[in-house]
C-alpha positions as CSV (number, residue, x, y, z in Angstrom):
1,X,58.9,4.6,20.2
2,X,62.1,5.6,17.9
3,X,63.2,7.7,21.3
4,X,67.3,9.5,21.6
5,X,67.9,8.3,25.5
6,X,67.4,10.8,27.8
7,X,70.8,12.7,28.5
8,X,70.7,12.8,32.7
9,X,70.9,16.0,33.2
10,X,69.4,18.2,30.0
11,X,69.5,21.9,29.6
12,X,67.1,21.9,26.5
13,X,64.7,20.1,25.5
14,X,67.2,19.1,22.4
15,X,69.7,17.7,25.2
16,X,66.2,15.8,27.2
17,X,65.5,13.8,23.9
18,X,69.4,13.2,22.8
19,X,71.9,10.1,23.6
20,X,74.2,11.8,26.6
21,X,76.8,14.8,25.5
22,X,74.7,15.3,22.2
23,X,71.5,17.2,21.4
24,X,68.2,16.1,19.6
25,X,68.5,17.8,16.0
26,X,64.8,18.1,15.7
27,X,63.4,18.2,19.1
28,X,60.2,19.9,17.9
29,X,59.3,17.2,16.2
30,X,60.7,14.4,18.4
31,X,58.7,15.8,20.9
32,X,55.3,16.2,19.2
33,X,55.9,12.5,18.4
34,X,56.1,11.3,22.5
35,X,52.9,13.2,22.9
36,X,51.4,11.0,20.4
37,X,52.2,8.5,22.5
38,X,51.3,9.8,25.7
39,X,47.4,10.3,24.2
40,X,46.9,6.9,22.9
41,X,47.7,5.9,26.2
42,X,45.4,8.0,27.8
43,X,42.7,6.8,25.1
44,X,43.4,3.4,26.1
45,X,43.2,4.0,29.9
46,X,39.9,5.7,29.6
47,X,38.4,3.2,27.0
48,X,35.7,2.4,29.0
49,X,34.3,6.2,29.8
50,X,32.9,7.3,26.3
51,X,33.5,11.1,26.8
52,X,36.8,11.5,28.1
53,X,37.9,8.7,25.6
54,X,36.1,11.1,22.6
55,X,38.1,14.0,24.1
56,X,41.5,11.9,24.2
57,X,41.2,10.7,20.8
58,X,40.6,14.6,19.8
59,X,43.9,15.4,21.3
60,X,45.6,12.5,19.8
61,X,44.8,13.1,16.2
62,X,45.8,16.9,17.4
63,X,48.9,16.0,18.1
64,X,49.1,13.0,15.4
65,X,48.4,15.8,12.8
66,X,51.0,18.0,14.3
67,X,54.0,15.9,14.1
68,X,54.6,16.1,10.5
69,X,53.8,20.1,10.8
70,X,56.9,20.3,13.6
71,X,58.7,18.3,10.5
72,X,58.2,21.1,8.4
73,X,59.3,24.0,10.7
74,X,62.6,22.0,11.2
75,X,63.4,21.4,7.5
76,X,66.2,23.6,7.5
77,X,68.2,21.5,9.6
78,X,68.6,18.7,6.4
79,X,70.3,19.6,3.2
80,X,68.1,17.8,1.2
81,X,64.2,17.1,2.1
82,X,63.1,15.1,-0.5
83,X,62.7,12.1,1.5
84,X,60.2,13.5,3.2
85,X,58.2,14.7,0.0
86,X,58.3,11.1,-0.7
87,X,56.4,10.0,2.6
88,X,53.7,12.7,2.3
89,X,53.3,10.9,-1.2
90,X,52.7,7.4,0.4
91,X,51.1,9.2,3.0
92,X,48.2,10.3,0.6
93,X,47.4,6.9,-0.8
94,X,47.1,5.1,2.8
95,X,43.4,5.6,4.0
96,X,44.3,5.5,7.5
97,X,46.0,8.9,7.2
98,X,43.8,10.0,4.9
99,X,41.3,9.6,7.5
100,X,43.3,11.0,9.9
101,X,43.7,14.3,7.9
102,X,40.0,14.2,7.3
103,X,38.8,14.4,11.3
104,X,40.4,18.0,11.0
105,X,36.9,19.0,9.9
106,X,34.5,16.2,11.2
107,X,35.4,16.1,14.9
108,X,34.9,13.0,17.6
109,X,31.5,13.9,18.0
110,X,29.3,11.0,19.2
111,X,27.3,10.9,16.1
112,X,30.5,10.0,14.2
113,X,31.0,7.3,16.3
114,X,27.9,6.1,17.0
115,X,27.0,3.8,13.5
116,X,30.2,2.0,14.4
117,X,30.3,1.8,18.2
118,X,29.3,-1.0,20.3
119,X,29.1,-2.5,24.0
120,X,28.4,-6.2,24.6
121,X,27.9,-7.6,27.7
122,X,28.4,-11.4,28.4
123,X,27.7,-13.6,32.0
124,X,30.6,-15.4,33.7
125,X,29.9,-18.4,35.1
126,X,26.1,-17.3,35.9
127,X,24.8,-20.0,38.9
128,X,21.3,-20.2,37.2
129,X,22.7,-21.5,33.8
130,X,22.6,-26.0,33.0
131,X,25.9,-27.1,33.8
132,X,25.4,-28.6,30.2
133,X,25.4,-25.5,28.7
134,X,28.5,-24.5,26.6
135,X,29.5,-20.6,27.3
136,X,27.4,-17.7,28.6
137,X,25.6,-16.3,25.6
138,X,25.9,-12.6,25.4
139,X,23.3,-10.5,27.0
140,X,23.2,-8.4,23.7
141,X,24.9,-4.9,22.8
142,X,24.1,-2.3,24.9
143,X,24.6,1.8,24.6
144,X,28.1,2.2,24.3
145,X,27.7,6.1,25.3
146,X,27.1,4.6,29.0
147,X,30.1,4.0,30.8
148,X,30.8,0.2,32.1
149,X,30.4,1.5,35.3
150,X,26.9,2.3,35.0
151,X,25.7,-1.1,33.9
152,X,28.3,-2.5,36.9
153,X,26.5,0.0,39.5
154,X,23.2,0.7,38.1
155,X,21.6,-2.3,36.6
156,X,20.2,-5.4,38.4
157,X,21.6,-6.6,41.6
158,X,24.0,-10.0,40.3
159,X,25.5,-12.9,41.7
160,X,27.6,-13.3,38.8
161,X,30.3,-11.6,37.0
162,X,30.2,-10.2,33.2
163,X,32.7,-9.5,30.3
164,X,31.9,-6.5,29.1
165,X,34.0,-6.2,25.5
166,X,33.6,-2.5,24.1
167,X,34.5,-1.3,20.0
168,X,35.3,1.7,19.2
169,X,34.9,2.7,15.4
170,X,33.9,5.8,13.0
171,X,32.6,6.3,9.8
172,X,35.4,5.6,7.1
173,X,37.5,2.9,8.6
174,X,35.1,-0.1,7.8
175,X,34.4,-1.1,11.5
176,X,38.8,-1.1,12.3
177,X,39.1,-0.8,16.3
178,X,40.2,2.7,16.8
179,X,42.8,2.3,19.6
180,X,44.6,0.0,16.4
181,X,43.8,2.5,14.1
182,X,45.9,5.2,15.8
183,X,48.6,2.7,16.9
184,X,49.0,2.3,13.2
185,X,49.3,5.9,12.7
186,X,51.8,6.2,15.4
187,X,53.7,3.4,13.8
188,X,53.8,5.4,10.5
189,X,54.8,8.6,12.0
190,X,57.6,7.3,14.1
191,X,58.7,6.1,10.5
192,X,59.1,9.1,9.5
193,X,60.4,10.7,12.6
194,X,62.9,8.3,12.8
195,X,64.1,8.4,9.1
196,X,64.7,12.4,9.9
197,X,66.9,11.3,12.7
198,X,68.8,9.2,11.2
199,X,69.3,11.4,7.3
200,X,70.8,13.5,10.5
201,X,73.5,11.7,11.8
202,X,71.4,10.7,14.9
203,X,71.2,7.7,16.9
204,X,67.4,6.2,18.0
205,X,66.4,3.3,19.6
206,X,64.2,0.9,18.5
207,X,61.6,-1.0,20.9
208,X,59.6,-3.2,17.9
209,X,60.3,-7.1,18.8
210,X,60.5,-9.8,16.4
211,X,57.5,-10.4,14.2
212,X,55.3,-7.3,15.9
213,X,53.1,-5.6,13.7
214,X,53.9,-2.3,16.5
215,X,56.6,-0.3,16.5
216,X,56.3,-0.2,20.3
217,X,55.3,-3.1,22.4
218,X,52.9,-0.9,24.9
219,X,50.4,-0.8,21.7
220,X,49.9,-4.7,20.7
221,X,47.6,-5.9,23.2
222,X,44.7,-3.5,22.8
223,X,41.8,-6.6,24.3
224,X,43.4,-5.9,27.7
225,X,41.9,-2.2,27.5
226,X,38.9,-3.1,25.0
227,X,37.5,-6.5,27.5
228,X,36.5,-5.6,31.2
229,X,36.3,-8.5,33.4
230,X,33.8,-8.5,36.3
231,X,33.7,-10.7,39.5
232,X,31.6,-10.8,42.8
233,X,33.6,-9.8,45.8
234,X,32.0,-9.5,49.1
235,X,29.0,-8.7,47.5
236,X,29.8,-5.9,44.9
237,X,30.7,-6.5,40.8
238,X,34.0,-5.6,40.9
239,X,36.6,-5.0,38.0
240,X,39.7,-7.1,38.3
241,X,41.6,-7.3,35.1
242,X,42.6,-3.0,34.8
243,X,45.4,-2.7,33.4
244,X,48.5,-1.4,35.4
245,X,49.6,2.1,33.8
246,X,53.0,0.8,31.8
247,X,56.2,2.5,31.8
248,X,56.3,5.0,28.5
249,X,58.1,2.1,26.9
């Protein structure tokens, strides 16, 4: 995220987003963009419980949708805004945020994500398999409206664990993940954001690494939210692999 450093101790919210003994010139904005952020994360913590993952990813493209509207509002703090006339221009030909700006009508309903949607369920390392036997075939896709905690608590009684690997997708972005769909959208309006900063004399830091397609690391490794791992422990399917919540950075 193209965030000022937190001054230590801020008066304003322009003084909480800026380098110490300076002020955020467009705080508005700077600070629609970090709750951007904060719902894709949110998203990708609750990737595996359909509804409240729906409801996050209504609030994300909220907020997504929001950011360049803050923009606006604070125009009057840049002699010249053509620059961002330009981006809105780009903007329109990209079909990610043409998509974007089309949900304002369609909604996350689960019928809009249902022709696109999946959950497949694989077998680790099941006992009754031939030790000649390559991998664990999948067990097939499954509803992806049920949460992976009902096929771990509900279903048959196991003595082996599963990979459950879930897809979220819509109509209109040709089966893309969703959780990299709105990373890339976040990428493109910290682009922006970031540009406004710096036509305004401001300082941001950058957290993109070397060859990343991601503006921030915390958004390139969406398997470890999309791929639940299972394992027996005294007893019980269990999962082992969640994801720790990472620092905002």
């Amino acid at each position: 995220m193209s965030d000022i450093m937190p001054s230590r101790k801020p008066k304003t919210l322009a003084e909480k987003l800026a380098t110490d003994g300076s002020s955020c010139p467009i705080p508005a904005t700077h600070d629609r963009l970090a709750e951007v952020h904060h719902w894709w994360h949110q998203m990708a913590e609750l990737y595996h419980e359909p509804d409240p993952f729906r409801y996050r990813l209504s609030a994300f493209a909220q907020a997504a949708r929001g950011v360049t509207n803050m923009l606006q509002k604070e125009k009057a703090a840049f002699a010249n805004f053509g620059f961002y006339e330009k981006w809105v221009i780009k903007a329109k030909t990209d079909p990610i945020m043409k998509w974007l700006d089309k949900t304002r009508t369609r909604g996350f309903h689960q019928s809009a994500l249902a022709p696109s949607s999946w959950l497949q369920i694989e077998c680790f390392h099941n006992p009754r398999r031939s030790i000649w036997d390559e991998d664990d075939s999948p067990l097939g896709t499954e509803d992806p409206f049920q949460c992976t905690h009902y096929y771990m608590n509900v279903g048959p009684s196991t003595d082996h664990g599963h990979n459950f690997t879930r897809h979220w997708s819509m109509d209109g972005l040709n089966g893309r993940e969703l959780l990299d769909v709105c990373a890339y959208i976040y990428d493109q309006l910290d682009e922006i954001v970031t540009e406004a900063h710096e036509r305004l004399g401001a300082s941001v830091a950058s957290y993109a690494q070397p060859g990343s397609l991601r503006r921030l690391p915390c958004m390139e490794n969406i398997d470890q939210y999309r791929i639940v791992k299972t394992r027996i422990r005294r007893g019980k399917e269990v999962w082992i692999n969640r994801p720790h919540r990472q620092h905002i950075h």
